[in-house]
N, C-alpha and C positions, 0 to 999 in steps of 0.2 A: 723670785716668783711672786711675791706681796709686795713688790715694786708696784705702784700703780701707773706709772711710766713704761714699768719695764716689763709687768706681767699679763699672764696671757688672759685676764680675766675682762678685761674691756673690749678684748679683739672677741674675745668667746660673744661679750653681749652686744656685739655690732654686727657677728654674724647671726645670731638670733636675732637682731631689729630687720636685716637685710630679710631673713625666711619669711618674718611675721607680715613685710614689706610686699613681695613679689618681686624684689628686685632682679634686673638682669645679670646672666651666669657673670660675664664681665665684673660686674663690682664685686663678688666672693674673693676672686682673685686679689683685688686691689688693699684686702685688709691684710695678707699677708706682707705683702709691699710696703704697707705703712710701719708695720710692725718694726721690718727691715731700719728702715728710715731711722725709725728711734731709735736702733740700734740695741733690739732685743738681745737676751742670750740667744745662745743656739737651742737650748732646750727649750725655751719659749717658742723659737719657730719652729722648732717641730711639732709641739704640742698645735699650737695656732691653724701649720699645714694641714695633721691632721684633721681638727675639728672642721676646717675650710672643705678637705675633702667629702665628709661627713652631712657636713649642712648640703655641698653640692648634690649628694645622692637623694638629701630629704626636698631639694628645691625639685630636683628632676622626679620625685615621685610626686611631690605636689601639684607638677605642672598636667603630670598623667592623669592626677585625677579630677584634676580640673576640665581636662580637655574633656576624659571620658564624662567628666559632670556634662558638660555641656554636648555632648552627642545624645548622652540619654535623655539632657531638656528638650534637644529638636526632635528628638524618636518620641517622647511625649507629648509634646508639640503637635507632630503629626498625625498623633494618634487621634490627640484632641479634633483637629482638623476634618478629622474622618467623620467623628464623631457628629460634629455641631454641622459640617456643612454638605449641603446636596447638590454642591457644585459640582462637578468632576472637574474641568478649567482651572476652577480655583484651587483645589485640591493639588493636583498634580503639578500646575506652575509653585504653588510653596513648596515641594517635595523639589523639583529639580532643583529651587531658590536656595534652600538650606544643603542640598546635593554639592551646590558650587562651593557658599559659605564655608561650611565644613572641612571639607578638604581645602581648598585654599587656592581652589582652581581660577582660569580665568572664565568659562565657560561650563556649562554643564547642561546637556537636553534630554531626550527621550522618545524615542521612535514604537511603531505599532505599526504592528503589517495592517494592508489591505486589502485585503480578500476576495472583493469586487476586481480591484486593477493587479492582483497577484504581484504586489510589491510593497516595500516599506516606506511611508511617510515619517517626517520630522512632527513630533505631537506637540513640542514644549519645548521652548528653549530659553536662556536664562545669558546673560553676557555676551550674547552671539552680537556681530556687526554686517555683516555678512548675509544680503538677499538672499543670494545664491546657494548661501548654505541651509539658512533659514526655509527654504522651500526644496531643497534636496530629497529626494525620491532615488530609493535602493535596491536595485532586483535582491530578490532573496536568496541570502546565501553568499552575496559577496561582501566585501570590506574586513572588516572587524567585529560590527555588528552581526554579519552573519555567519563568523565564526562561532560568539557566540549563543546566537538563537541555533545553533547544528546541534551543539556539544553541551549546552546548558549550564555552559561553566563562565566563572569567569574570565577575563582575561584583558590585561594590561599590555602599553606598550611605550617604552620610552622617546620612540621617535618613529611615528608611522609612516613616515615616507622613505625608512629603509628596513622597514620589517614585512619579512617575506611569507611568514604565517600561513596569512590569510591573502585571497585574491581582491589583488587591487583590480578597478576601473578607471576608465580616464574620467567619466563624470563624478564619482567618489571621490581622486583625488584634487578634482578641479576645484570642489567645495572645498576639501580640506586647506586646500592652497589658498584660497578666498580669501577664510578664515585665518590665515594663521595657523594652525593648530599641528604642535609636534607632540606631544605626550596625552595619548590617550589611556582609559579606560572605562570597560563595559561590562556591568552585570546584566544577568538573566530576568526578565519578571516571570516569576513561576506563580503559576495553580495549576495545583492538582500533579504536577511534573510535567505540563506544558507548560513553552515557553511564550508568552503574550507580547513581548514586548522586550526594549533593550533601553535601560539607566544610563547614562555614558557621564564623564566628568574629562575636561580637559584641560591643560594649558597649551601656552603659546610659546614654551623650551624647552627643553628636553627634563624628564622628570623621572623617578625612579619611583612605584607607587608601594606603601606597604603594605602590609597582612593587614594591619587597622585598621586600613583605609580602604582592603577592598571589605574588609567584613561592614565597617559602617555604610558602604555603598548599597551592600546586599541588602542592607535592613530596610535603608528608604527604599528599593527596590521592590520591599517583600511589600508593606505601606501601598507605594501606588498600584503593586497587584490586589493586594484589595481595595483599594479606589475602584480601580477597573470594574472589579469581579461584582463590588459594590453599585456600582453605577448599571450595568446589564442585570442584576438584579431589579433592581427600580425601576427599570428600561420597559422588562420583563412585566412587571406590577404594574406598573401603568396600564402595560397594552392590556393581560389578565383583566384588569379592572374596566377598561373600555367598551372590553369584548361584554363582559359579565354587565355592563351596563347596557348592550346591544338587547344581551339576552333576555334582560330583565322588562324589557320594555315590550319585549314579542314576549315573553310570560301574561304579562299584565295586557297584553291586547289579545292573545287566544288561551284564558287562564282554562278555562273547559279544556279545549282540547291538550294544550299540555299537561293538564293533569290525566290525562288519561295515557299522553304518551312515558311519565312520569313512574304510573302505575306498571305499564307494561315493562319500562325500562328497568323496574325493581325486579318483574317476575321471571325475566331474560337474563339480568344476573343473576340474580338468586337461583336459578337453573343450571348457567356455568361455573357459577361456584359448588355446586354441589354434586359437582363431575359429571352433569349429564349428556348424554349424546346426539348427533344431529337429529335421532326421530323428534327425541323430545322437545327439541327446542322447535320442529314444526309445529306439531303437536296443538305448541302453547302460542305462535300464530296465528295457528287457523280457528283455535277458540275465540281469541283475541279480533281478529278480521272477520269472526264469521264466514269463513271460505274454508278451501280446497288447499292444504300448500304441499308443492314435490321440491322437492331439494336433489336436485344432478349435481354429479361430478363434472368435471373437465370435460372425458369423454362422451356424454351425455347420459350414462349410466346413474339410475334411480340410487339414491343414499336415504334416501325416506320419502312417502308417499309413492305417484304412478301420473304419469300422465298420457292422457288419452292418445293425445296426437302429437308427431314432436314434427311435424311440418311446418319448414320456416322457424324453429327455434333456434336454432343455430344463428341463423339471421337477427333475431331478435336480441339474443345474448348477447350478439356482436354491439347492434347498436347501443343495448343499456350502456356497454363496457364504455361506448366511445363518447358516452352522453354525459356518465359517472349518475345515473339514477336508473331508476325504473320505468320501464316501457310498456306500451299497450300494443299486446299482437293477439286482435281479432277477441275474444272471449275471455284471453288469461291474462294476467299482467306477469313480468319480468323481469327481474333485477340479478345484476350479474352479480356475482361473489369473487369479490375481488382483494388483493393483498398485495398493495401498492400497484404496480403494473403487471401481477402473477394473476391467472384467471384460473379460480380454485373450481370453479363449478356457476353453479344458475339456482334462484330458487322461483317457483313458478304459482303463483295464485291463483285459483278458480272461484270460481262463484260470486265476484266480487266485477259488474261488468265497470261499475264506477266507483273511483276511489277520490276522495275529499284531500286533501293537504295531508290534514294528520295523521290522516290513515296511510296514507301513501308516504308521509315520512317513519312511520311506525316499520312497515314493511322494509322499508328500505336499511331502516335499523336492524331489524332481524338478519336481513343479508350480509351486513359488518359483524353482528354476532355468529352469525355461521360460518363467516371467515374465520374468525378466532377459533372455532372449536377443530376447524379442518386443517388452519394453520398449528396446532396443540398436535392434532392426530399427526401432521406429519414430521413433525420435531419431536414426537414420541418414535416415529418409525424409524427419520434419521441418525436419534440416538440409539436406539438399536441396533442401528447399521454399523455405526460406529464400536462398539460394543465386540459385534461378533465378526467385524470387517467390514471392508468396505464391498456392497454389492457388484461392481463390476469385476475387482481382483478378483470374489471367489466364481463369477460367471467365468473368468479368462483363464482359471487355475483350476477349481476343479465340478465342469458345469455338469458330470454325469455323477456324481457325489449326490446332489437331492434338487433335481430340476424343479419338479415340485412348488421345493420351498423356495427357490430362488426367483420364480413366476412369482409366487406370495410375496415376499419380501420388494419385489418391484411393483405391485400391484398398488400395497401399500405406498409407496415411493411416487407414485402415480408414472407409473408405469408398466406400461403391458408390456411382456416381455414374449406373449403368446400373438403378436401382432410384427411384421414383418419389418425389421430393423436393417440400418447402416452401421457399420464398422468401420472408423476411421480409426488410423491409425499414422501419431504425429510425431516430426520431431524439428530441431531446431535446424534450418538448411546448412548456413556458416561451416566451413572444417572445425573452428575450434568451436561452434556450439552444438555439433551434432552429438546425434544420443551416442553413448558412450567416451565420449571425451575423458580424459583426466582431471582431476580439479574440481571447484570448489564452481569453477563459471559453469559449467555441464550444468550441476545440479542447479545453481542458479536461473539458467535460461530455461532448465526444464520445471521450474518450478513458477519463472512468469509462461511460461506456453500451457503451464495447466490453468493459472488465474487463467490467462485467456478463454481458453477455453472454454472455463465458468460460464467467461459475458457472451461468449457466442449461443451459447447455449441459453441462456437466459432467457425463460419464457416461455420455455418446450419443456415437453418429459422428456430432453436425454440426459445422459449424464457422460460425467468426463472424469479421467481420474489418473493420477501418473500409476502407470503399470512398465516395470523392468527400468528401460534405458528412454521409453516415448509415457507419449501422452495418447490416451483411445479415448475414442469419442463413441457414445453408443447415441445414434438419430434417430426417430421414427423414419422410415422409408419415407422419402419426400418424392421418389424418383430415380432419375438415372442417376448410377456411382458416380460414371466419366463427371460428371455436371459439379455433384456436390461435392466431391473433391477438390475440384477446381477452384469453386467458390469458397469453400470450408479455409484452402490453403491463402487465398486469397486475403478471406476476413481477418483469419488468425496471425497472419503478417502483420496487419494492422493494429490487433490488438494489441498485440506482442511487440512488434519495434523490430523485428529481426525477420529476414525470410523463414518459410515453413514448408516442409515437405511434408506431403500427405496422403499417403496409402490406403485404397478403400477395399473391403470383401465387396464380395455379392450380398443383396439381401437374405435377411436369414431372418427366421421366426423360431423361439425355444430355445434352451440354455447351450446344447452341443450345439446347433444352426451356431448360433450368433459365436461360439467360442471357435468351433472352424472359419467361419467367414475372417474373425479379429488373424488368424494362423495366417490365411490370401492377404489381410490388406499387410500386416508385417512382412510378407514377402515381396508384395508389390512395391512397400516402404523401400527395401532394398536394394531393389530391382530400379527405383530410380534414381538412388547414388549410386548404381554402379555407369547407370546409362550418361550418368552427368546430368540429369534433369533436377537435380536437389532445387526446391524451391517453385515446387508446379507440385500436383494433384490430379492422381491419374487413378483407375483401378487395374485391377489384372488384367479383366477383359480386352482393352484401351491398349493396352503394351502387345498387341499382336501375339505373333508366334512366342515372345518370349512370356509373355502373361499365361499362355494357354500352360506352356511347362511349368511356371509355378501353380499353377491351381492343381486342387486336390485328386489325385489318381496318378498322375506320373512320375516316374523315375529319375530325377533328376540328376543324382549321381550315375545312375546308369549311361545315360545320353550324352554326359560330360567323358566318361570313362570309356565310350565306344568311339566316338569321336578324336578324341585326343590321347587316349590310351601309349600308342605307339610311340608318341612324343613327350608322353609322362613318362612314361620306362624309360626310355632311352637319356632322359636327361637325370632321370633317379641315379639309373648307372653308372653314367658317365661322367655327370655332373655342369653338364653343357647348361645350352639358355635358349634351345629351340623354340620354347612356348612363348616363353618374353621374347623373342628374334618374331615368331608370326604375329605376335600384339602388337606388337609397335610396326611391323608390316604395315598390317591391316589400319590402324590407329593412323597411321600416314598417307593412306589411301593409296598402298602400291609403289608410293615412291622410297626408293631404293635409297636415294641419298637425304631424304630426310631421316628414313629409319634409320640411318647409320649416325647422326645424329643426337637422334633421341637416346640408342643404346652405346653411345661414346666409342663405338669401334669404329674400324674403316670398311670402306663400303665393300669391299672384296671378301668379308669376316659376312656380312649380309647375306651374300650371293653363295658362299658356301653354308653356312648354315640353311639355307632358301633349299638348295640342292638336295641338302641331307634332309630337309621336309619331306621333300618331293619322292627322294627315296623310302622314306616310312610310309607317306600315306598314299602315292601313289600319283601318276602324272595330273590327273582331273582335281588337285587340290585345289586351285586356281580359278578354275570356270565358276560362273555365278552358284549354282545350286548348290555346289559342296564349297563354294567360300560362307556362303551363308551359314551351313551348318558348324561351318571351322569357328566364324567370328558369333555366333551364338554361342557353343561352348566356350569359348575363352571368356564372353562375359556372366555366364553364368560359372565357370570356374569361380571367376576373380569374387562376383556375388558369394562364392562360396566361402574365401577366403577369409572375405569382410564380415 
């Protein structure tokens, strides 16, 4: 063992010169080998092995944290980068430069959708040789990339031209082919838990990626999401500063009058902050203008002040709205009250025949602050809607419970419920999307047919809202049901992406009106899947004789039961199929061998059961007047069924 030859204390300090070195794993090996050579004991080479294995565990932890030294230097690095420069360019080409580095890839770039052309561009690329790739453009949601801008995750792959994941392109894989490139992978750039963008790192053969290697991807990832987020900040402050430089300059050429607009702008918030109501904020206009100010609603109903004559306002309101200021009609001035493209109402000036710049922007301000206070009132009303239910459930469920209050509660809502209304009444046409389906797609499709809904309505006081198995629509009376069904079924296909059926009442004014009317158009709804018309828009009226039996006063089980009665029994009893033998009759228009057909017997099974009709109800089954009432009942049976 104190052999100096032969003991293991030279090989001990040759593998400490090798750690102290960096050398490769290879020469660890080779001091055991030498050992050998000289013809160690065997305890010596075992001691030796050991320590060889030893140092190997302490190189391989060294090398880890070498490595990890040097990802934290370029995460610092990059940090730095962020810091010192207000490139974004510069920024992001070092980020994807150390991206490739790092991993040990042959390429590594960086894409960012684009919003304008709804697809994803190449932003940065790093090793790339490849035009074709280099200028590569990505509908959203295909590739790899848009596996992970879906799912927000990472994800790797060893060889993307036989990995079935995600959905390949021929122009996707034509770049990749360009390029070369078999082993990809792609992190998320996240803010906020949106996805901005996709990190990608690849080589040119097949590669296996590890945990390390996607976490240090994520990090330069997280880095250029705040480049980005950095740089639309500054983007942001520029423009901010541009604008304020615009301002500054119309400050400084009408300092008078904006400081008067200034002062009022104080005393108009200072009134909405301190919960006041639209009288008061007229109030403090018409001090402010020296005039006369009325503040209407939508309807053209007074919310403070009075105005003498409302001839031609309507008109006027119209133009302010289409002008986006304030208009001159005859003696008053007019400015619509607006919230976005919602028209909340009108506020009306007197005694003021001319108005200067700043007064007439003053005024026009006050109209945006009355928006806000009407917009507050009715987000105050809505959440109370919401609160004690939604207003149209409790009109459909129970409208003689406190009519009343549910006028009130729609008044607020802006709308009259004491004004003559439509009742649509919708569902998705499709067999597997109509209302009552099974599943998960029902509620789905019934739930984009209410968004729709929304948009169609957008811009009226109606309201829409999913009730039971459909969607109801409650419309101001625009007219005839026949029309706006038609149209309503029409729009909401479009909206929606799927056909729509649409059942309308009559008009109706008051909480029972309108909850009977919704009872006609749901029957109507009915009444045209059974006729086969799903995907049209009719009312009761419009459906002839069989509209007249679903509306309110008739018997309809009666009329089914007097009619077809004999043929009900008789198949209760018996357990025959007369009634499906005259449907499919009648369904075939008379012919004998189509119906035998349809109900898979033979045509002599037709002709005897046909007989046995004829014996219950009588020879006249047949002639027009009483086929008509035979094939009325059978479809209002079947309605009845459904």
């Amino acid at each position: 063992m104190n052999d100096p030859q032969t003991g293991a204390a030279p090989a001990l300090r040759q593998l400490l010169d090798l750690l102290g070195s960096g050398a490769a794993t290879e020469d660890f090996a080779e001091v055991l080998a030498d050992a050998r050579r000289r013809g160690a004991p065997a305890a010596v080479l075992q001691e030796i092995d050991d320590a060889t294995w030893q140092a190997l565990r302490v190189h391989r932890t060294l090398r880890q944290h070498r490595r990890r030294e040097a990802e934290l230097t370029a995460l610092f690095d990059t940090a730095g980068d962020l810091a010192a420069s207000r490139d974004l360019d510069t920024v992001l080409q070092a980020i994807v430069r150390r991206a490739r580095l790092l991993l040990g890839t042959d390429t590594a770039y960086l894409t960012l959708p684009d919003e304008a052309a709804g697809d994803t561009y190449m932003r940065v690329t790093d090793g790339s040789v490849s035009v074709l790739f280099q200028t590569l453009r990505l509908s959203l949601g295909d590739g790899l990339g848009g596996l992970v801008a879906q799912t927000a995750r990472p994800y790797a792959t060893p060889d993307y031209r036989t990995d079935d994941r995600f959905h390949h392109t021929g122009t996707i894989d034509a770049g990749v082919l360009d390029e070369g490139l078999v082993a990809i992978i792609g992190v998320p750039l996240l803010l906020g838990g949106q996805v901005i963008g996709v990190l990608f790192a690849a080589d040119r053969s097949p590669r296996a990626f590890s945990p390390d290697e996607v976490a240090l991807l994520c990090s330069l990832a997280a880095h250029a999401a705040i480049a980005l987020d950095t740089a639309k900040s500054l983007a942001d402050t520029r423009a901010a500063l541009a604008e304020l430089g615009a301002a500054n300059e119309l400050v400084r050429a009408h300092s008078a009058a904006v400081q008067r607009a200034e002062q009022a702008h104080d005393r108009l918030t200072d009134l909405v902050l301190r919960g006041a109501e639209v009288p008061d904020v007229a109030a403090a206009v018409a001090a402010l203008l020296d005039g006369e100010i009325a503040v209407l609603d939508a309807e053209g109903e007074p919310l403070a002040g009075r105005v003498a004559s409302a001839a031609g306002l309507a008109e006027a309101v119209a133009a302010s709205r289409a002008e986006g200021r304030s208009v001159r009609h005859g003696g008053l001035w007019v400015c619509a009250v607006l919230a976005g493209q919602d028209a909340l109402g009108a506020m009306v000036l007197r005694g003021r025949p001319g108005l200067d710049d700043a007064d007439r922007r003053l005024f026009e301000r006050a109209g945006v602050v009355t928006a806000l206070l009407l917009l507050l009132r009715r987000s105050v009303a809505e959440t109370e809607n919401r609160v004690r239910g939604e207003l149209l459930t409790d009109l459909l469920t129970a409208p003689d419970r406190d009519p009343a209050g549910l006028t009130a509660r729609g008044r607020r809502l802006g709308v009259d419920l004491g004004r003559p209304h439509l009742v649509l009444v919708a569902e998705p046409a499709e067999p597997a999307r109509a209302a009552g389906a099974a599943g998960s797609a029902a509620t789905t499709d019934r739930g984009r047919l209410a968004g729709a809904a929304g948009r169609y309505l957008f811009g009226s006081r109606g309201i829409a809202a999913e009730h039971g198995e459909t969607v109801v629509l409650l419309v101001p009376d625009g007219g005839d049901p026949e029309e706006t069904a038609r149209q309503a079924a029409e729009r909401l296909a479009r909206l929606a992406g799927f056909p729509v059926t649409v059942g309308a009442g009559r008009p109706a004014a008051g909480p029972p009106a309108i909850a009977a009317s919704y009872a006609e158009g749901l029957r109507c709804l009915r009444a045209l899947r059974v006729l086969g018309r799903a995907g049209e828009g009719a009312s009761a009226r419009a459906l002839g004789f069989l509209g007249v039996l679903l509306g309110d006063g008739h018997d309809v089980d009666g009329f089914v039961g007097a009619t077809l009665g004999p043929l009900l029994d008789y198949d209760a009893r018996r357990g025959t199929e007369l009634v499906r033998t005259l449907r499919a009759y009648f369904d075939c228009g008379g012919s004998l061998t189509r119906a035998k057909d349809e109900l898979h017997v033979h045509v002599n099974t037709v002709v005897q059961r046909l007989d046995r009709v004829e014996a219950l109800l009588g020879r006249d089954w047949n002639v027009p007047e009483r086929s008509l009432e035979l094939q009325l009942a059978l479809r209002l049976q079947l309605l009845a069924e459904a």
